[in-house]
LODRENMI-656331 format. One line per field, with one value per residue (C-alpha): y negated, z, x; residue in one letter; residue number from 1; chain. Coordinates in pm, 1 decimal, padded with zeros to 6 digits. Each point is the difference from the previous one (the first is absolute). Example, Ala and Ser with C-alpha at 12.3 -4.5 7.8 and 13.67 -1.06 7.14 Angstrom:
yy	(00450.0,-00344.0) .
zz	(00780.0,-00066.0) .
xx	(01230.0,00137.0) .
resn	(A,S) .
resi	(1,2) .
chain	(A,A) .
END
This chain:
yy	(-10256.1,00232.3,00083.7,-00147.8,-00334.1,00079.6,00000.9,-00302.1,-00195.0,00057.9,-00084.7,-00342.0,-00062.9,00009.5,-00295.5,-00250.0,-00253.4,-00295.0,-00352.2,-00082.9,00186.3,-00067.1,00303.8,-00222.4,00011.2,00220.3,00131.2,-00186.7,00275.7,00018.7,00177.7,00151.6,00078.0,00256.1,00017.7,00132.7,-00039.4,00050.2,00154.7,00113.9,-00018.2,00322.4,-00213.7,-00095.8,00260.1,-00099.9,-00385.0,00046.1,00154.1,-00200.5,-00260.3,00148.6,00061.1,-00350.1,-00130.2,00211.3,-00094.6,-00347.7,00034.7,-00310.9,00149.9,00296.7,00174.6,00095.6,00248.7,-00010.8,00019.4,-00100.1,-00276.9,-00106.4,-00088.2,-00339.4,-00177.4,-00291.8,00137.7,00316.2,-00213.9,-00196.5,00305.5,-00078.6,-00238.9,00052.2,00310.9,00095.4,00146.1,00324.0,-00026.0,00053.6,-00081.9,-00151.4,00105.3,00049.0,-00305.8,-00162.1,-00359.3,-00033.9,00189.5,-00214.5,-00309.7,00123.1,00095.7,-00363.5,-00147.7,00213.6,-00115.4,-00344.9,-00033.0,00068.7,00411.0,00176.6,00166.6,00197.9,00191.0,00252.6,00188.5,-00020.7,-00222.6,-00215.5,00291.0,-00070.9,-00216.6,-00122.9,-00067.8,-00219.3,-00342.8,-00049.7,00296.0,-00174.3,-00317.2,00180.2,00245.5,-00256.7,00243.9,00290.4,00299.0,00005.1,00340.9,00153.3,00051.4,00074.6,00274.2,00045.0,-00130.7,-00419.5,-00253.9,-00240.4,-00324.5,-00162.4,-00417.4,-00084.1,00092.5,-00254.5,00182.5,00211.1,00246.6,00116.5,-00205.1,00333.6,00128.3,-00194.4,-00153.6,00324.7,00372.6,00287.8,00241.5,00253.3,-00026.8,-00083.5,-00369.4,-00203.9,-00278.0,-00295.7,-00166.2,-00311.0,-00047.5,-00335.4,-00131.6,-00303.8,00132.9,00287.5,-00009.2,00235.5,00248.4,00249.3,00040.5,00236.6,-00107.3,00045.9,00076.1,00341.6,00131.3,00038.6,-00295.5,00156.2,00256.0,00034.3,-00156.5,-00226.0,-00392.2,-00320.5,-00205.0,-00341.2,00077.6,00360.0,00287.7,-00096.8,00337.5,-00148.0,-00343.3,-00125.8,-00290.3,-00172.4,00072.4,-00271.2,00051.2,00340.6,00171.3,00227.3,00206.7,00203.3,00245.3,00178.1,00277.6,00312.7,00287.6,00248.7,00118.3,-00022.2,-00419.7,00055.2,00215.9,-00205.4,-00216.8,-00341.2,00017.6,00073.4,-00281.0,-00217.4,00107.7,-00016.6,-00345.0,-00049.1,00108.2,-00166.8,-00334.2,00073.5,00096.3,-00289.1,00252.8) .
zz	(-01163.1,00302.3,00102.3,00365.7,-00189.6,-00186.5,00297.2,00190.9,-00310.8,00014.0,00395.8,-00059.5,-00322.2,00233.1,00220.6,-00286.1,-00052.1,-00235.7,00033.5,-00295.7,-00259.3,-00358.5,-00032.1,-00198.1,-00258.9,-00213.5,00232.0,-00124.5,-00148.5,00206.5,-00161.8,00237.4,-00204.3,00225.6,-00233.8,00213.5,-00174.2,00288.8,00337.2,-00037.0,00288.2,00132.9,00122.5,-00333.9,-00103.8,00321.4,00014.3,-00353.1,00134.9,00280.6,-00248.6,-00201.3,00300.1,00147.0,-00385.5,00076.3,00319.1,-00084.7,-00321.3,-00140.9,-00167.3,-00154.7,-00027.2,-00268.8,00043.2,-00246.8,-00079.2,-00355.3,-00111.6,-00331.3,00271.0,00012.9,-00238.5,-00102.7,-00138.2,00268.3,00287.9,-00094.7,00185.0,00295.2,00321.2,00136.8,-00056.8,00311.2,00041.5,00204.9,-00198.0,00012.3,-00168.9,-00345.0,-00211.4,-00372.3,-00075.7,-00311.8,-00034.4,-00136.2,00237.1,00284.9,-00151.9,-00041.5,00412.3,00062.1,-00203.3,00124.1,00393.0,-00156.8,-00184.5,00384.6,00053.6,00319.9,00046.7,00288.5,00115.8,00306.2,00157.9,-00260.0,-00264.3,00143.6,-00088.9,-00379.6,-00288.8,00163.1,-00298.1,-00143.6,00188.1,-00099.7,00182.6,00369.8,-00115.7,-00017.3,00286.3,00276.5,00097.2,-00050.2,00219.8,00208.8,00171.0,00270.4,00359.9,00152.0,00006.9,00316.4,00212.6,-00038.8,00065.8,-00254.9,00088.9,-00188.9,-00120.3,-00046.9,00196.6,-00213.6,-00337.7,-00110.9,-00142.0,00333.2,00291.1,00117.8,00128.3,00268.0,00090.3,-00062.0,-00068.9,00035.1,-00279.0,-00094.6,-00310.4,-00190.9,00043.8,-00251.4,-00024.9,-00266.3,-00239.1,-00203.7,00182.5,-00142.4,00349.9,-00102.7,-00278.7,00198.9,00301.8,00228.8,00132.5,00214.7,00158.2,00171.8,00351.5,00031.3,00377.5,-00103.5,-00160.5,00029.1,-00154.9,00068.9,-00219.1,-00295.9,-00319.2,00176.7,-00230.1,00249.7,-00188.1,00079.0,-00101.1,00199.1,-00151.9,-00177.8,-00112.2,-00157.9,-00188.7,-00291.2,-00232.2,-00350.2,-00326.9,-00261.0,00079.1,00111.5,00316.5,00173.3,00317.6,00104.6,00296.7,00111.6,00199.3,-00182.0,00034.2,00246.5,-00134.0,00393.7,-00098.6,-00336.4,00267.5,00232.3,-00003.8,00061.3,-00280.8,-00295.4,00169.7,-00084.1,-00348.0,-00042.6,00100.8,-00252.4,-00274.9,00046.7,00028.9,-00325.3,-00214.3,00124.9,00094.2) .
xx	(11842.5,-00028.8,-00353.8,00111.7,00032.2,-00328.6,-00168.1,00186.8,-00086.4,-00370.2,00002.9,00203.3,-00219.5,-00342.3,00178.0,00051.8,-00195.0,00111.7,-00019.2,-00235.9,-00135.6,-00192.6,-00230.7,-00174.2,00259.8,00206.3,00323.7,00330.2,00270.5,00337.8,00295.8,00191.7,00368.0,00199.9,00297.6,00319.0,00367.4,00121.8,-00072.3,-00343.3,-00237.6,-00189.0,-00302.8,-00060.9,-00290.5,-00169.4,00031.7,-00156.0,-00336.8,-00007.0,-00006.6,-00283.2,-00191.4,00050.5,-00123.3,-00355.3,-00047.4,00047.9,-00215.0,00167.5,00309.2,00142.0,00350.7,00163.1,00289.8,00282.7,00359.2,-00061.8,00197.3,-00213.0,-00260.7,00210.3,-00051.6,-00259.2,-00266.0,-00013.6,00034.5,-00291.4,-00218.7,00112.5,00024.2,00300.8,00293.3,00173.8,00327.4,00107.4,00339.6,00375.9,00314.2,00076.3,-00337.2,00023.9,-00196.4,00061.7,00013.4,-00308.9,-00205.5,00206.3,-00132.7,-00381.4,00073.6,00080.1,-00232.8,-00332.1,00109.2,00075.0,-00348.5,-00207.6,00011.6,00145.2,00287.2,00113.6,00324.5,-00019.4,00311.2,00270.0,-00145.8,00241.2,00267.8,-00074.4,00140.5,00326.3,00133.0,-00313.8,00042.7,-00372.4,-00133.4,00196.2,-00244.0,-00330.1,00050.2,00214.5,00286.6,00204.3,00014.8,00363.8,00039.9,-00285.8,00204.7,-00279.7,-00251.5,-00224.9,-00230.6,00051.5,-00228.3,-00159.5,-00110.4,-00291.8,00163.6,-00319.7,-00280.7,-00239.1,00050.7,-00285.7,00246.3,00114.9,-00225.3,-00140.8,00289.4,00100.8,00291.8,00224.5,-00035.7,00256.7,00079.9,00254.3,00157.8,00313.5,00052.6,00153.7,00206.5,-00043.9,00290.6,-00018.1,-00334.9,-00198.1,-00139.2,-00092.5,-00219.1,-00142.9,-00274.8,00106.5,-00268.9,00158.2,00343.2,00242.9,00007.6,00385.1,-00021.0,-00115.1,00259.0,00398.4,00190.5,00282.7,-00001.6,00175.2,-00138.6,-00174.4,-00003.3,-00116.0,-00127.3,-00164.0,-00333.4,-00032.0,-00136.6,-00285.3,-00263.8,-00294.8,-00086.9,-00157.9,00096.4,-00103.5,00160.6,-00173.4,-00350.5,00023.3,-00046.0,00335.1,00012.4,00248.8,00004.1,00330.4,-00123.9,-00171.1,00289.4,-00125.6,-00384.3,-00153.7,00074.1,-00204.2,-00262.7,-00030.2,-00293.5,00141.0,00305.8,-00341.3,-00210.7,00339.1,00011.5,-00367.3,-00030.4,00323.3,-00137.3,-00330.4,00221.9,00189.0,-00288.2,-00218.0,-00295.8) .
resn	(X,X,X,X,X,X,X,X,X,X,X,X,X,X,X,X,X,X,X,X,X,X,X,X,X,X,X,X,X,X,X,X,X,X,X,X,X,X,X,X,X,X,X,X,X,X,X,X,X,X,X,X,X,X,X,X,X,X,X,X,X,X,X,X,X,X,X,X,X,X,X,X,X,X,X,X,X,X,X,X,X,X,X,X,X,X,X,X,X,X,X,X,X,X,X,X,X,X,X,X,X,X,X,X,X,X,X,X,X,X,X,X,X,X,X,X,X,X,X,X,X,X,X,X,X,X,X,X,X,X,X,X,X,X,X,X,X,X,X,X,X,X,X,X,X,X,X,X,X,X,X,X,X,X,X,X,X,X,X,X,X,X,X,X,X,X,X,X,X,X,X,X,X,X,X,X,X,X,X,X,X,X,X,X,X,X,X,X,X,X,X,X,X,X,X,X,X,X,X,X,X,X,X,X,X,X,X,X,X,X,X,X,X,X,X,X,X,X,X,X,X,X,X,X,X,X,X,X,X,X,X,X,X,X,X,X,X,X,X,X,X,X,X,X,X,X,X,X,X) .
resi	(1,2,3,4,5,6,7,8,9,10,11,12,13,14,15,16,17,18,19,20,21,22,23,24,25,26,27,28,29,30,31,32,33,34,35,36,37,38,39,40,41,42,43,44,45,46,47,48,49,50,51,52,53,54,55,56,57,58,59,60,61,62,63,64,65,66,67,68,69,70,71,72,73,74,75,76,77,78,79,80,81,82,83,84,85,86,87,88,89,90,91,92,93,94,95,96,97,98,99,100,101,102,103,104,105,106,107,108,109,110,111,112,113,114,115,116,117,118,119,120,121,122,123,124,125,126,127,128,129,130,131,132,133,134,135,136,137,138,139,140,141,142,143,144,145,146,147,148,149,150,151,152,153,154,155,156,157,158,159,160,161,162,163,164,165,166,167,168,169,170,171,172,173,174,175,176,177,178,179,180,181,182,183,184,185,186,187,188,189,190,191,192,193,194,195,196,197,198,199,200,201,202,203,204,205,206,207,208,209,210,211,212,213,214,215,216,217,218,219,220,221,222,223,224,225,226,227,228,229,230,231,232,233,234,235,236,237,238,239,240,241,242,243,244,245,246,247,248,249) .
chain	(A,A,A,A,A,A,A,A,A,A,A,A,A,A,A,A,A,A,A,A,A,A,A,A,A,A,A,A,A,A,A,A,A,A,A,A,A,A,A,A,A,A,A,A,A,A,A,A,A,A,A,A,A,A,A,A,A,A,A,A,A,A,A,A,A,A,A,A,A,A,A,A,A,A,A,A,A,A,A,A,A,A,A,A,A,A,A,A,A,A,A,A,A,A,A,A,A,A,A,A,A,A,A,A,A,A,A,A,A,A,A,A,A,A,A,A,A,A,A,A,A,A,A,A,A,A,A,A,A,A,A,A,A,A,A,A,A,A,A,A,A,A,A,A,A,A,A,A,A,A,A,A,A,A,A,A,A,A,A,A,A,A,A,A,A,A,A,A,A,A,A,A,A,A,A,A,A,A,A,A,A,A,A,A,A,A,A,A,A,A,A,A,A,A,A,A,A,A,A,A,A,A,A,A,A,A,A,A,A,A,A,A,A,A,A,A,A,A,A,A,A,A,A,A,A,A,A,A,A,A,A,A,A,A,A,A,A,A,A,A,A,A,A,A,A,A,A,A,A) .
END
């Protein structure tokens, strides 16, 4: 991490403020897995102590960095509160480890996907269950605006009805809109349908929502590429309040 982003980090961090907190309590663990087999994203280092910070501010959870794959399984996973994914391509998972996955999201824990989580596990028709849709190209990346689907969720209420960011915008396959609550959206009127690799699809261009799987708690969020996203103040008050839903706290 640059000391530019050092510094922006400790600026944003000040401006946080979550929507509940248990300092009363001991701070739930979150294991954030960054595994890349494929196209590995530069942000990565940075959305991981954004992450950390956003866990002391809060003071009711902390992150866990890893790319350790014997972290999944039953017994390990029983640390923590939810495991989210900053992922991509097929993972060397075995199927063991899959199932423990399943079954600690099943049993009531959190899990959470941000940027190309949903770029992850094609191959593991499972994986398109728990997370709600697959990544299907990014034709996009600029300035677009976002519009907020529902202004009455606590997740994303304090942003208004829409906010403008730059960043690579991607578009959602296979995507389970019946299953999924919708939180934030590309407002279409922003950006170039024209171009190429552009896919209409009847249920837009969907960027953030959250869904069940069993008992368990799943958000997703498709924006996160370009760090001054993971900076800016408004993107971390969204995960924040994300994580605080999945874990419960």
């Amino acid at each position: 991490m640059t000391r530019r982003e050092l510094i922006a980090l400790a600026g944003s961090a000040a401006a946080i403020r979550p929507f509940s907190a248990r300092a009363e309590r001991a701070p739930e663990r979150v294991l954030y897995f960054t595994y890349s087999a494929a196209y590995r994203h530069e942000v990565i280092p940075l959305s991981a102590a954004i992450l950390t910070q956003l866990g002391n501010i809060s003071g009711a959870f902390e992150v866990i960095v890893t790319e350790d794959l014997s972290e999944f399984s039953n017994g390990k996973l029983e640390r923590y509160a939810a495991v989210m994914f900053f992922t991509s391509g097929e993972i060397p998972m075995s199927a063991v480890q899959k199932t423990a996955l399943l079954d600690f999201v099943r049993s009531g824990r959190g899990f959470l996907g941000v940027h190309s989580a949903t770029d992850t596990f094609y191959a593991w028709p499972d994986y398109l269950d728990l997370i709600g849709g697959y990544f299907n190209g990014h034709p996009w990346h600029q300035v677009a605006t976002i519009e907020v689907s529902d202004a009455t969720d606590p997740l994303v209420a304090f942003l208004g009805p829409s906010l403008q960011l730059n960043d690579e915008i991607y578009q959602v396959s296979d995507f389970d809109y019946r299953g999924s609550h919708v939180l934030l959206r590309l407002d279409a009127s922003s950006v170039d349908l024209g171009k190429a690799g552009v896919h209409q699809r009847f249920y837009g261009w969907p960027l953030a929502w959250k869904r069940s799987f069993g008992a368990g708690r799943v958000f997703y969020s498709a924006l996160g590429h370009e760090p001054a996203v993971w900076q800016d103040p408004r993107y971390q008050r969204v995960l924040m309040n994300a994580i605080l839903w999945s874990t419960r706290a």
